[in-house]
KETORRO-729692 format. One line per field, with one value per residue (C-alpha): residue number from 0; x, y, z. Coordinates in nm, 3 decimals. Each point is the difference from the previous one (the first is absolute). Layout:
# KETORRO-729692
seq	c(NUM ...)
x	c(X ...)
y	c(Y ...)
z	c(Z ...)
//
This chain:
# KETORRO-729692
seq	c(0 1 2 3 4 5 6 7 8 9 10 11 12 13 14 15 16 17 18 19 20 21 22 23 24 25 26 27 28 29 30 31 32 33 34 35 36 37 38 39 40 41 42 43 44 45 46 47 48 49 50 51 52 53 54 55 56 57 58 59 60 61 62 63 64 65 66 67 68 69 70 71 72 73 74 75 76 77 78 79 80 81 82 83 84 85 86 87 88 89 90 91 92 93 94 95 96 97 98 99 100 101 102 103 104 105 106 107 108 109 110 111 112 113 114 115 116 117 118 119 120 121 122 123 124 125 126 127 128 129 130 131 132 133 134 135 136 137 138 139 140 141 142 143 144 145 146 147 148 149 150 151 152 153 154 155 156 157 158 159 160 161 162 163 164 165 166 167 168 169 170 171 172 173 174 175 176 177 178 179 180 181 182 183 184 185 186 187 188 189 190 191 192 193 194 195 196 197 198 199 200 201 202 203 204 205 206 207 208 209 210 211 212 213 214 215 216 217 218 219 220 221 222 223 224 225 226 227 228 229 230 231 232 233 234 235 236 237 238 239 240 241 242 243 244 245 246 247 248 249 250 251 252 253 254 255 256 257 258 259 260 261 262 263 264 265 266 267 268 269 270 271 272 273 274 275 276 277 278 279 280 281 282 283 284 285 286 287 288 289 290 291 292 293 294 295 296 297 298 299 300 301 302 303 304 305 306 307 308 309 310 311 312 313 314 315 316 317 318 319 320 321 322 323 324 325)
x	c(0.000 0.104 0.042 0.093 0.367 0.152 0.346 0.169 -0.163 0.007 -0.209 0.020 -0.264 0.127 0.177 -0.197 -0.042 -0.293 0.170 -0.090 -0.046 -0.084 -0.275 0.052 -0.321 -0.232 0.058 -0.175 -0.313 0.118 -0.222 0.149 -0.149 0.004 0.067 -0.264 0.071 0.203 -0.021 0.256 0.035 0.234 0.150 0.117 0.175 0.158 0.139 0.214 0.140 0.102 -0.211 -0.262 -0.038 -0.031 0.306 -0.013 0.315 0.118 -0.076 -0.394 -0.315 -0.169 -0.386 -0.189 -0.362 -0.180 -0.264 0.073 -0.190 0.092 0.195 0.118 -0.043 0.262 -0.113 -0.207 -0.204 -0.350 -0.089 -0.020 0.004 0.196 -0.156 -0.118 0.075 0.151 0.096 0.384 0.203 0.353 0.221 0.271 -0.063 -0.256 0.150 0.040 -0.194 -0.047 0.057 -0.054 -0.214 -0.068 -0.355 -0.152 0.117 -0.289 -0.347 -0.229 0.032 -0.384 -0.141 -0.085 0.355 0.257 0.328 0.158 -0.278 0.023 0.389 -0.009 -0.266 0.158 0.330 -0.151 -0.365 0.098 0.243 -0.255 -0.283 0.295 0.113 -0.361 -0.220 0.238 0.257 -0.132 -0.352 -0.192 -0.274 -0.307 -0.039 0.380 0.236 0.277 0.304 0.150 0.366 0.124 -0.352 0.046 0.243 -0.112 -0.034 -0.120 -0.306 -0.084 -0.041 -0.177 -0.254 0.013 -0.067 -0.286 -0.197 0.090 -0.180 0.288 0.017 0.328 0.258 0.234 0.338 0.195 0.280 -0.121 -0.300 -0.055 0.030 -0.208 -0.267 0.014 -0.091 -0.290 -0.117 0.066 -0.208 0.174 -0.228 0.275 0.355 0.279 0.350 0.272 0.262 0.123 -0.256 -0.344 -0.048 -0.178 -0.239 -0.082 -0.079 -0.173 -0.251 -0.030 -0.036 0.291 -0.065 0.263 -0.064 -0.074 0.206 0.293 0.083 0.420 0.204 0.214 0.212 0.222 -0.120 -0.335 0.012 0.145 -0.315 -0.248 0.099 -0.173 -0.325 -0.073 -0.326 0.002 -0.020 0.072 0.256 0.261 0.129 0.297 -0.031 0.367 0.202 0.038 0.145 0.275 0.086 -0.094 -0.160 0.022 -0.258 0.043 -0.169 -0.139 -0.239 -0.196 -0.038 -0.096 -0.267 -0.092 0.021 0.179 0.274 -0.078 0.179 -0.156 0.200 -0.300 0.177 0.154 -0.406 -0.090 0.270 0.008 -0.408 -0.131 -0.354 -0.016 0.185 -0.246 -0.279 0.191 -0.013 -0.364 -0.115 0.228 -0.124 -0.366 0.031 0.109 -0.243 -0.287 0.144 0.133 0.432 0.135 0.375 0.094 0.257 0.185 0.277 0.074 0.344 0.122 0.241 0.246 -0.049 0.002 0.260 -0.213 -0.258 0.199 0.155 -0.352 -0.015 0.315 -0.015 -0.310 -0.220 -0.237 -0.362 -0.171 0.125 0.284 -0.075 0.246 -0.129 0.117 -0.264 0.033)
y	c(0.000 0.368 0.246 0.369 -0.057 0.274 -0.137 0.347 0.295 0.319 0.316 -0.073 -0.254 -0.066 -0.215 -0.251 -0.323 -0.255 -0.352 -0.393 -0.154 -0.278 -0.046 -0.225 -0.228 0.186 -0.057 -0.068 0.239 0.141 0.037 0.033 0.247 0.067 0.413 0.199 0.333 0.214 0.316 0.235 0.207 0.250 -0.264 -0.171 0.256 0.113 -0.414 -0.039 0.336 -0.121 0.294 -0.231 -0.136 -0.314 -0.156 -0.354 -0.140 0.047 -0.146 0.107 -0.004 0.309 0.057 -0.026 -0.071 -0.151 -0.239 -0.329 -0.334 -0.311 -0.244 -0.213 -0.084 -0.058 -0.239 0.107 0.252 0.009 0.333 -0.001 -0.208 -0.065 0.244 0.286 0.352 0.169 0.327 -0.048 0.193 -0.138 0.290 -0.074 -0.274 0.154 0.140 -0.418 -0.243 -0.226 0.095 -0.205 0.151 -0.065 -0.133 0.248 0.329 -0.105 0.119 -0.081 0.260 0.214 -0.162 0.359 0.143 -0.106 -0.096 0.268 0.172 -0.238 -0.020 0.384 -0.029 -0.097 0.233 0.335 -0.054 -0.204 0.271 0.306 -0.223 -0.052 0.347 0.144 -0.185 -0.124 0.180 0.398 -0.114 0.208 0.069 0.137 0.298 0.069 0.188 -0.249 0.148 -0.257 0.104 -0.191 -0.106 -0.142 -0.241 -0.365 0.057 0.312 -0.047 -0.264 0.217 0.260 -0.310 -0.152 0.362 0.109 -0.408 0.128 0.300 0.352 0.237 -0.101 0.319 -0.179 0.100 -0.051 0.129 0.036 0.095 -0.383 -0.149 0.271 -0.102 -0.397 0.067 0.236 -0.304 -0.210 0.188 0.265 0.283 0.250 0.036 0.163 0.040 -0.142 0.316 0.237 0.206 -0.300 0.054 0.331 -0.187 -0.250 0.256 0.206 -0.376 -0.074 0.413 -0.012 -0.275 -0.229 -0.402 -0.283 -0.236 0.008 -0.274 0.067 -0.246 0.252 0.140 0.259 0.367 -0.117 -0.131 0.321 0.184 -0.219 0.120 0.371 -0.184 -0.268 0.093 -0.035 -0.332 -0.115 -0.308 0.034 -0.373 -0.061 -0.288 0.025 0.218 0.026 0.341 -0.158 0.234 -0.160 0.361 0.082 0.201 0.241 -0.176 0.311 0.024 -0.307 0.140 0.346 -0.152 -0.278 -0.245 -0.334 -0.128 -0.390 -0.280 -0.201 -0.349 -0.188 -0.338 0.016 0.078 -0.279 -0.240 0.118 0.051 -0.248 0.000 0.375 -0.065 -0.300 0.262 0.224 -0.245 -0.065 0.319 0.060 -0.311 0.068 0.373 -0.151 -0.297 0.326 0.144 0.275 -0.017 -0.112 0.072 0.251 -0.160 0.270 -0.262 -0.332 -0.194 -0.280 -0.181 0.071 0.380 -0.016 0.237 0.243 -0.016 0.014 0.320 0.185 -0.033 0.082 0.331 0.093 0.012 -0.307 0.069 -0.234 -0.371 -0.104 -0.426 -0.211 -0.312 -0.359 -0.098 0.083)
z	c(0.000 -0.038 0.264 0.055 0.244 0.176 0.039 0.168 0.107 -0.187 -0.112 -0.368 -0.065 -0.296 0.189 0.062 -0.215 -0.142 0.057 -0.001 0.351 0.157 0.325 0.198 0.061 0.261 0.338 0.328 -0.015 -0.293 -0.364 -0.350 -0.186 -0.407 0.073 -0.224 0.093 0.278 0.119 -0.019 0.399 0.103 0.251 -0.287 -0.135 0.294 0.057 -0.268 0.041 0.338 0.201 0.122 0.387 -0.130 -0.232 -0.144 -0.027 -0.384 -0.238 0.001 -0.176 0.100 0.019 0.333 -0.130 -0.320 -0.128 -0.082 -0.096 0.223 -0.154 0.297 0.358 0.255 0.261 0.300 -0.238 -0.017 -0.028 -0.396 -0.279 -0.302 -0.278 0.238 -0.074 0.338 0.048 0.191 0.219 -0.050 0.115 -0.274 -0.288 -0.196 -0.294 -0.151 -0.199 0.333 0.357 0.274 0.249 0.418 -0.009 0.231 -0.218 -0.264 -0.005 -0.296 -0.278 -0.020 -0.363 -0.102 -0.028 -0.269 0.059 -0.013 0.252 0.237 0.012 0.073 0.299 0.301 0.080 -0.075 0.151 0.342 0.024 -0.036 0.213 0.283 -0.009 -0.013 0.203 0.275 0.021 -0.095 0.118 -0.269 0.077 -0.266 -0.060 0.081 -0.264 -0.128 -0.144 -0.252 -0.154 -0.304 -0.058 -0.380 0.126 0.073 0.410 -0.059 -0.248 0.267 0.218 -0.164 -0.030 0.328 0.152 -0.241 0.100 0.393 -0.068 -0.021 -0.196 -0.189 -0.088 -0.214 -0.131 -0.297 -0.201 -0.343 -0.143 -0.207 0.393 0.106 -0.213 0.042 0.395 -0.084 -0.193 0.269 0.255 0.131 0.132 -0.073 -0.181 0.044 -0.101 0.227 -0.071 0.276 0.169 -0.044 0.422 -0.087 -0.245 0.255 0.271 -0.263 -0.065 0.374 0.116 0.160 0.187 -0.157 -0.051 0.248 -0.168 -0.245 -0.178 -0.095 -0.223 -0.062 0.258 -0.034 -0.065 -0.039 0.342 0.107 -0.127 0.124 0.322 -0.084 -0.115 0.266 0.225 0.359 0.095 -0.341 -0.117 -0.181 -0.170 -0.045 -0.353 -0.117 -0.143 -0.403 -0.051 0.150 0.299 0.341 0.167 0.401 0.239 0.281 0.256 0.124 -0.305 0.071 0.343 -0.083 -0.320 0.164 -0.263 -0.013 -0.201 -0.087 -0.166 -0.232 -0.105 -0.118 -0.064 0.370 0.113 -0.127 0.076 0.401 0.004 -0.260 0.095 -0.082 -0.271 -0.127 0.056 -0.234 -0.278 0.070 -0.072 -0.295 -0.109 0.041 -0.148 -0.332 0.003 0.015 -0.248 0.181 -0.069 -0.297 0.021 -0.299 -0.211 -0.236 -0.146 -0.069 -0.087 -0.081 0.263 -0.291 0.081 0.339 0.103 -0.245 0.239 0.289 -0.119 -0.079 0.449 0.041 -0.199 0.128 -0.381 0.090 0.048 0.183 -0.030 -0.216 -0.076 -0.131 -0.186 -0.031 -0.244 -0.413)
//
């Protein structure tokens, strides 16, 4: 089979390399899966540069989540069956042909969503449902702030925030993003340049938002600072612009908000009934109808690092897929 292998980290994706492997038979409470799509996160990125808190031992296949269709069982699994389509979180592996997979990281894939759909679902909406609902405890009729809202994480949670009933403020860098989030829900837009706090106390009369939603870091998270209401929660969902920014302490004293982390894998891993409720309602928004994860490009595993690349310099809208199928 053919897989995408990271065998030394680097910035230039170019880098890495399409090459025929070998699996070793699944093991015990392991499933091999026939890999139909992945989906390309930021996480991913960030691993085979080397700038990631986790870091596989090299060589690698990257790509954390995907849908697959099962082709074997290891023994002591009896959770699926050979020929089901499962949605899997693998954490690295899913950028191949075949991946074996830990039994208990599949979920059957929702029969209304492609491939492609269904690869993208998991990541970016358990991450805005986590950060949300648990950890910024939106609540309706709250303002949500979301920065770099056209990205994958951050369309979700335009989505996720619009279903808990805010009014979503979303930001974006270029007027093409701009308009995908409008489309996606977003009760108002605005640009993410210099100077956006005065637009989002002009929306909220001065008030500021309840929640901000920040995958951005940097001066953005600087900024947010001057547009957070009383009270109001300020997450902390990584850091893309690259610079890790720092607070006076004094300010969350004197505004009264909160500063929150939000590691939605570690939620789940260290609280997995919450997390298991998580999926749920993902789960049951898109079997209503309600989410269907926007997918702006597709690749072939050939063109992987392609994809990779549209993350890493910031141009993707929505999901970036990468397909194993012709």
């Amino acid at each position: 089979m053919k897989a995408l292998l990271c065998e030394r980290l680097s910035s230039y994706l170019t880098d890495l390399t399409v090459k025929d492997l070998t699996l070793p038979p699944p093991g015990e409470g392991e499933v091999r899966l026939r890999m139909l799509a992945a989906s390309v996160n930021f996480p991913d990125v960030l691993m085979v540069q080397g700038l990631y808190q986790a870091k596989p031992p090299l060589p690698f296949t990257p790509g954390m989540e995907g849908v697959g269709r099962v082709l074997a069982l290891g023994p002591g699994v009896d959770n699926v069956a050979v020929g089901d389509r499962v949605i899997a979180g693998t954490g690295i592996g899913a950028f191949a042909e075949e991946a074996n997979v830990a039994a208990d990281r599949l979920r059957p894939a929702p029969e209304r969503l492609s491939d492609a759909e269904a690869a993208a679902l998991t990541a970016a909406y358990h991450t805005a449902y986590v950060a949300l609902h648990f950890r910024g405890d939106l609540k309706e009729g709250e303002t949500l702030l979301v920065h770099g809202a056209a990205g994958g994480v951050g369309m979700a949670a335009v989505e996720v925030g619009k279903l808990m009933g805010a009014t979503v403020i979303a930001a974006a860098s270029t007027r093409e993003k701009r308009d995908a989030v409008q489309k996606a829900g977003a009760d108002h837009v605005l640009s993410s340049e210099p100077g956006f706090y005065k637009k989002v106390r002009d929306l909220t009369e001065g008030r500021g938002a309840d929640v901000i939603y920040d995958p951005v870091g940097g001066d953005v998270f600087d900024e947010c600072v001057r547009c957070i209401a009383f009270g109001g929660r300020l997450l902390v969902v990584g850091f893309a612009s690259g610079r890790i920014p720092q607070i006076p302490v004094n300010m969350p004293l004197i505004k009264g908000f909160s500063v929150v982390g939000v590691r939605a894998g570690e939620f789940r891993r260290r609280i997995p009934e919450l997390g298991q409720q998580s999926v749920e309602q993902i789960d049951a928004w898109v079997d209503e109808g309600l989410l269907t994860p926007h997918v702006s490009a597709v690749f072939p595993l050939v063109e992987a690092p392609k994809a990779m690349a549209l993350l890493k310099d910031r141009k993707a809208i929505g999901k970036v897929v990468v397909t194993m199928t012709d």
